[in-house]
C-alpha positions, 0 to 999 in steps of 0.5 A: 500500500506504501508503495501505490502511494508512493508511485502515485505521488510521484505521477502526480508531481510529474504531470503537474511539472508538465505546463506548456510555457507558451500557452496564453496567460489567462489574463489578456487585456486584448480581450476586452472591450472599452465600455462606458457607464450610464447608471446604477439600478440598484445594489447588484444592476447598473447600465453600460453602453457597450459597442453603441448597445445599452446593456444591462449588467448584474453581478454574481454572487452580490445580495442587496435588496431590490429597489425596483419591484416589478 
């Protein structure tokens, strides 16, 4: 049992040493796009005007209570 541990633990450090080196970086600012600001909706919705669209924008995982009941 030592020893299928062992092996397992060394498989396991060598493939985690494999990276590709000249893979993109997970943060590439080229990516993005320039937005502008039109207003707050409430605590988790605001406005943006994206590309000449207006787009409506809510955060994940933000709990505010709503100001606009439909």
């Amino acid at each position: 049992m030592k020893k299928l541990f062992t092996l397992i633990l060394l498989v396991m450090l060598v493939l985690t040493g494999c990276v590709d080196q000249k893979a993109d970086p997970v943060w590439n600012p080229k990516q993005f796009q320039p937005a502008q600001f039109v207003k707050v909706v409430d605590g988790d919705t605001t406005i943006f005007k994206i590309n000449g669209k207006v787009e409506t924008v809510r955060f994940l995982l933000v709990d505010t209570p709503e100001t606009h009941h439909p």
